[in-house]
C-alpha positions in Angstrom: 62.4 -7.0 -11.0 59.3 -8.4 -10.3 56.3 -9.7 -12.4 52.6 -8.9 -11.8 50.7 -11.6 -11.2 48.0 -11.5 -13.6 44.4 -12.3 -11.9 41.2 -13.3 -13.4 37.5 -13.5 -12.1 36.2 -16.6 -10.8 33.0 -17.8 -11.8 30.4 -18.2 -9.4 30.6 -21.2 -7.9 27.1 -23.3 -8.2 25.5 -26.4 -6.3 26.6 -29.7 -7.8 23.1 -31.2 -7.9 22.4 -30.9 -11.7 18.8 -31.5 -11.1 17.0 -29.1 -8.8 18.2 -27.8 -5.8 16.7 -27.9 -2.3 16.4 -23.8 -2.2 14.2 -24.2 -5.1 11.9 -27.1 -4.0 11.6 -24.8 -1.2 10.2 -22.0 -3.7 13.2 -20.1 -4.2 14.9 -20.4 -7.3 18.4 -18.5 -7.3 19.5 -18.9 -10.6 15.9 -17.8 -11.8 16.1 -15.1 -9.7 20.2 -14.1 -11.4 18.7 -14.8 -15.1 16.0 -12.3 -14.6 17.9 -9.9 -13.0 20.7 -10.1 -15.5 19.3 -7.5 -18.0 18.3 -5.0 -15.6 21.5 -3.1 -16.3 20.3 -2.2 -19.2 17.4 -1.0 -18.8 18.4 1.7 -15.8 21.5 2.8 -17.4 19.9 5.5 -18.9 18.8 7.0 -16.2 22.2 7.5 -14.8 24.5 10.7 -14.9 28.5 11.8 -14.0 27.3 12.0 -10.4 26.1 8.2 -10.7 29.4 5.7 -9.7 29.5 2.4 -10.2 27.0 0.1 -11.5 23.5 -2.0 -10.8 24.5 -4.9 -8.7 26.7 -3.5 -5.7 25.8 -4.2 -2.0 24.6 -0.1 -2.5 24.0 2.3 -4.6 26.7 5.5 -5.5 25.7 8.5 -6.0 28.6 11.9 -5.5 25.9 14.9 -6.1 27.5 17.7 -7.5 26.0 20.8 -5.2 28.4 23.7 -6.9 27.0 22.8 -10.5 23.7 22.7 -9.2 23.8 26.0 -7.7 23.4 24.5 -4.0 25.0 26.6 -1.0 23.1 24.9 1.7 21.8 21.9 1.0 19.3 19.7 2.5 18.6 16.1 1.6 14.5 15.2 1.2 14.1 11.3 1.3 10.6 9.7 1.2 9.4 5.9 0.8 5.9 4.7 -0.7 4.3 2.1 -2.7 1.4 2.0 -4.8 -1.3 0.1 -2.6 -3.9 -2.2 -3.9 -3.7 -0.5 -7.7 -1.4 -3.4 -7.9 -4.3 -5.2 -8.0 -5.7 -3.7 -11.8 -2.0 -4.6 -12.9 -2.3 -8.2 -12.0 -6.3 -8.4 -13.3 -5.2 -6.9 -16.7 -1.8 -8.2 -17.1 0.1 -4.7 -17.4 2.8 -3.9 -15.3 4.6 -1.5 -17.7 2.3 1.5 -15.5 3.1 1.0 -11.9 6.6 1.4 -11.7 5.9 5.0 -13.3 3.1 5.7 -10.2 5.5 4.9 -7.7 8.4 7.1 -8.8 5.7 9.9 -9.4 4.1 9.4 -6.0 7.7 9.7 -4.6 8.8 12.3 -6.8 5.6 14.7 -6.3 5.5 14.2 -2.1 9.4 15.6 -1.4 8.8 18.3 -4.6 6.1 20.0 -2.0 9.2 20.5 -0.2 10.7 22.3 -3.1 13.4 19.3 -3.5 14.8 17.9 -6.6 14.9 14.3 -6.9 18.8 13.0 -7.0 17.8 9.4 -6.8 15.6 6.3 -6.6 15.7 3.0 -5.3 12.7 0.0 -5.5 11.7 -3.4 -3.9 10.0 -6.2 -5.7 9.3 -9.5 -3.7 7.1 -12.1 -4.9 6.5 -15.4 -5.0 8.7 -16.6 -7.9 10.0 -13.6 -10.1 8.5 -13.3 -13.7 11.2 -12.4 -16.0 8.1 -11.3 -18.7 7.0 -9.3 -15.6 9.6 -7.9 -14.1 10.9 -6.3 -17.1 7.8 -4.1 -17.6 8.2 -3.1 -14.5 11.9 -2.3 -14.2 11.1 -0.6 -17.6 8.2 1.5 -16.0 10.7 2.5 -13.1 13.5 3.6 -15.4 10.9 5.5 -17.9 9.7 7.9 -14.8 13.3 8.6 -13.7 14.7 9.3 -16.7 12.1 12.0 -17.2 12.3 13.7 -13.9 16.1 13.4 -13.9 16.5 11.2 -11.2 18.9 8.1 -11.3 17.5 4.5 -10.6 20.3 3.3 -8.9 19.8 -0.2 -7.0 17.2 -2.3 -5.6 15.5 -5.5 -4.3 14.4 -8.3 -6.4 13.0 -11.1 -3.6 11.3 -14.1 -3.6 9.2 -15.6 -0.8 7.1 -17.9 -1.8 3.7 -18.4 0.7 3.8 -14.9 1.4 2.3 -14.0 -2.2 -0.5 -15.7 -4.2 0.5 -16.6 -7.7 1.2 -14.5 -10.1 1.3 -11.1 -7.5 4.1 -9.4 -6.3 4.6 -6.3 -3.7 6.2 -3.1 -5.0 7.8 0.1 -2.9 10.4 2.3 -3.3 12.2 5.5 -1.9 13.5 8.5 -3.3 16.3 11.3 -2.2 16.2 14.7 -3.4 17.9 18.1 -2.8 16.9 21.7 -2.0 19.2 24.5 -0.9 17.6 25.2 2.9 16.8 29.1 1.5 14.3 27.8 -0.9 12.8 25.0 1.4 9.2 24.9 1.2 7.4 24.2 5.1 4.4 26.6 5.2 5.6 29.4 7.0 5.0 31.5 4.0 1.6 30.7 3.4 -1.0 33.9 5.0 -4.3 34.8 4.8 -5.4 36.0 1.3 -3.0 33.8 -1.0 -4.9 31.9 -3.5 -5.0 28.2 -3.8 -4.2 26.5 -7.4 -5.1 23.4 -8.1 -3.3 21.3 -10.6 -5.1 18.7 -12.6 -4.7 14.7 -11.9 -4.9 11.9 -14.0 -7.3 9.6 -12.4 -6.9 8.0 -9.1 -3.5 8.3 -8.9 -2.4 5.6 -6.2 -4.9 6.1 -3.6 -8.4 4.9 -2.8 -8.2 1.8 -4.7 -9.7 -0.2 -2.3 -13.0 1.2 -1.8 -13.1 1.6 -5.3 -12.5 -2.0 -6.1 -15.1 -2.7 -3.4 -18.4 -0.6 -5.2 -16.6 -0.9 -8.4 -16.6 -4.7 -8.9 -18.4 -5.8 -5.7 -21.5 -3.8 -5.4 -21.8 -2.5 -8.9 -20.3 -5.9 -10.7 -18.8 -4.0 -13.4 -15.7 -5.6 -15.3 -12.3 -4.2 -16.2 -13.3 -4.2 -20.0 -16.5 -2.8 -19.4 -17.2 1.1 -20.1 -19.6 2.8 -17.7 -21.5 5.8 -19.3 -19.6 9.1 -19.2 -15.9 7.5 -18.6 -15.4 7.2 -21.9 -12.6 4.7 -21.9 -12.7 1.1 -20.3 -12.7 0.8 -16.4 -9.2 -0.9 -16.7 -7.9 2.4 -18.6 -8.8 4.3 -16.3 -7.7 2.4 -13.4 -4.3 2.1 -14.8 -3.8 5.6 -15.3 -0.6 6.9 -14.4 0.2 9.0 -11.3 0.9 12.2 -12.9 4.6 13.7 -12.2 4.5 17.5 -11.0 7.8 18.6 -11.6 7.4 20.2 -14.6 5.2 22.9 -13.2 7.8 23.2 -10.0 10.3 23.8 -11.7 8.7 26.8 -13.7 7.2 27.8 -10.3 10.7 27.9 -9.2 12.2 29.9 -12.3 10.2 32.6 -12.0 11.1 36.0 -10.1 10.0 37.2 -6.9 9.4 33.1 -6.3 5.5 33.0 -5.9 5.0 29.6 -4.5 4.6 29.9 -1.1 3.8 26.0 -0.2 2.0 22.9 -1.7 0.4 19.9 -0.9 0.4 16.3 -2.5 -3.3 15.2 -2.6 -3.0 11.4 -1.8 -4.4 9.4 0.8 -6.6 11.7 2.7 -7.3 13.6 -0.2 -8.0 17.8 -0.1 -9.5 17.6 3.7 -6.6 15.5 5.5 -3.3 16.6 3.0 -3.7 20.7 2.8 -3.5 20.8 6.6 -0.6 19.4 6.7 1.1 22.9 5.0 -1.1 25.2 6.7 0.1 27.7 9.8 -1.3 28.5 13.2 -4.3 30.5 12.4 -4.9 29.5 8.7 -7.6 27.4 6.8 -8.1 26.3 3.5 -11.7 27.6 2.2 -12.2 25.1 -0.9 -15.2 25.8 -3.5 -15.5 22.0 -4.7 -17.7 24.0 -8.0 -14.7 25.5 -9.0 -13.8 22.4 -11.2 -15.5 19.4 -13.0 -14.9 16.3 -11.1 -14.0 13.0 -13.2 -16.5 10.9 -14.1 -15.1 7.8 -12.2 -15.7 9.6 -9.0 -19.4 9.8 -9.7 -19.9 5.9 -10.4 -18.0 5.4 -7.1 -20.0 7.6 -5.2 -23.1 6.9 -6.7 -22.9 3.1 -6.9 -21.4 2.8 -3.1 -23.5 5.5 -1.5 -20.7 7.2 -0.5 -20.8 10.1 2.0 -19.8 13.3 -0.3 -17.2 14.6 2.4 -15.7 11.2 2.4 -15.1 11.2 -0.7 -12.9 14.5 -0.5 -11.2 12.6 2.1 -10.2 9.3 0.2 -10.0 10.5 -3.3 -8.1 13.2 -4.6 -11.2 14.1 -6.7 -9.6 15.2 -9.7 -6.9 17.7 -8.0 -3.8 15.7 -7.5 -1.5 19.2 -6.6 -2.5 22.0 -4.8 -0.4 25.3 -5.0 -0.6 28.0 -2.4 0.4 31.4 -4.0 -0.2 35.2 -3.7 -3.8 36.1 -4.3 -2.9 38.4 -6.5 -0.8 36.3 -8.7 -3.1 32.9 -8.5 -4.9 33.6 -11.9 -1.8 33.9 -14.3 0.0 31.0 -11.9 -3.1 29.0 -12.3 -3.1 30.1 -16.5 0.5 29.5 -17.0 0.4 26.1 -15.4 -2.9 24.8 -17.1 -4.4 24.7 -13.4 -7.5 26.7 -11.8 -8.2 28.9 -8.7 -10.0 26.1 -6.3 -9.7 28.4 -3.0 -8.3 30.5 -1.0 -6.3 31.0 3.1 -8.3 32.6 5.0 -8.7 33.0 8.8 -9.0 29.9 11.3 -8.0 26.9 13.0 -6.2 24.7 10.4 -8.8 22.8 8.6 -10.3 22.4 5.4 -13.9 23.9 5.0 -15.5 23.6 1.4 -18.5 26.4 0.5 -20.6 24.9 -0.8 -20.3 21.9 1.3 -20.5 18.6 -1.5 -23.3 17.1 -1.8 -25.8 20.0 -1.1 
């Protein structure tokens, strides 16, 4: 007969020097860095599901996606990486970083949704110069908030310091997403024709894009301050700065439950706004006819344009302008789609060469 040999962990082992050690007069501080990662487990546990194994901490992430409970014959992985640009520079000027961890899973949820994906799940980077425990929290908590909505699982990430890379009190933030579609329902434009109607979908704010002209005629040329309140914003500058990145989902998945499945494609309007992202769905002998009257644009876009003399097509081209999703859908169906999903009828697909044309052109 033999006996088990019963075996217990072994505590990490840990550098003699009981003062500081040389990794931390370098700038790095390791057990900083395990303290303040310690209660992320926490925090992200929420967001995970059956199809989620393991936990927060592994050299990678587990995730065993169930395709015959989710209905998936076929199925196609959609991944995608992005940060938030220099909006991370309103989080460090008003101290709130409980926002921007909600942007980026948004950004990275909304750009493989065009695609008609699901997200499955998420993973982020943080480096800065010496980790905030204060700070990192909010943002972990921000990450975890967005996921949980959209059912998507937060399942591992990067905390790193690197100190002269990073002025104090700043930090650097990305992440990347996987999601799911069954190849049948993959959206890639070919459906899109002449005659379908475009719906635009509302945004809230700038989303994550154009934040450094706007910082530029914002606090540069127009010296306005993050707790002042231009005329007509009707909020403070830093509000409306940190709005979040609205997440699209919602209205994809009722796209998606409803018969005959209208949606024939859509387009994330980030960085290159309306004139550079609808393109980028649009077939061989298609163009996007846009009539920029067709809905109020934000008041923040006017005291950019305005105060930095800003070329009116330009700013269709940096800024999403107050549309953050465009949905491409039979004409004949474009004013209940647009109704249903608290969106309006900004255009239509009409014959030509891929590009965007507005009529009236903005700004005369």
């Amino acid at each position: 007969m033999t006996t088990k040999k019963k075996t217990t962990l072994r505590k990490p082992a840990v550098a003699k020097n009981s003062k500081e050690s040389s990794y931390a007069k370098a700038g790095v501080d390791v057990a900083l860095g395990n303290q303040v990662k310690s209660g992320i487990g926490a925090i992200v546990r929420p967001t995970h599901g059956a199809e989620v194994l393991g936990g927060i901490g592994g050299f990678g992430g587990l995730f065993r996606p169930d395709f015959k409970k989710r209905g998936i014959k076929d199925p196609v992985l959609v991944s995608s990486v992005d940060g938030v640009g220099t909006k991370l520079k309103i989080a460090f000027a008003t101290d709130r970083h409980d926002t921007i961890g909600e942007d980026l899973v948004n950004h990275c949820i909304n750009d493989i949704a065009v695609t008609g994906a699901t997200p499955l799940f998420f993973l982020d980077y943080i480096a800065a110069a010496k980790l905030d425990p204060r700070v990192l929290k909010q943002i972990i908590t921000g990450l975890s908030r967005a996921c949980k909505a959209a059912g998507c699982a937060l399942i591992g990430g990067e905390t790193a310091q690197m100190p002269g890379l990073y002025g104090e009190g700043e930090y650097d933030l990305a992440g990347s997403i996987t999601g799911i579609v069954d190849r049948k329902n993959l959206l890639d434009g070919s459906r899109v024709k002449v005659g379908d109607a475009l719906v635009g979908l509302p945004a809230n704010g700038l989303h994550t894009n154009g934040y450094s002209l706007a910082r530029k005629v914002l606090f540069d040329l127009l010296d306005l301050k993050l707790t002042d309140r231009p005329a007509g914003l009707g909020t403070t500058l830093g509000a409306e700065l940190l709005k979040v990145h609205r997440n699209y989902l919602p209205a994809f998945e009722t796209l998606h439950a409803m018969k005959g499945k209208p949606l024939h494609a859509a387009a994330h309007i980030t960085g290159g706004g309306l004139i550079d992202n609808l393109p980028r769905i649009l077939p061989k002998g298609c163009d996007a006819l846009i009539n920029p009257l067709s809905w109020k644009v934000p008041a923040i876009y006017g005291i950019i344009g305005r105060g930095g003399k800003v070329d009116p097509l330009e700013m269709y081209q940096v800024f999403n302008m107050g549309i953050g999703m465009v949905l491409v859908v039979p004409g004949k169906e474009g004013i209940s789609i647009a109704k249903k999903l608290g969106g309006r009828i900004i255009g239509e697909v009409t014959k030509g060469s891929g590009v965007v044309r507005f009529s009236p052109e903005p700004g005369k």
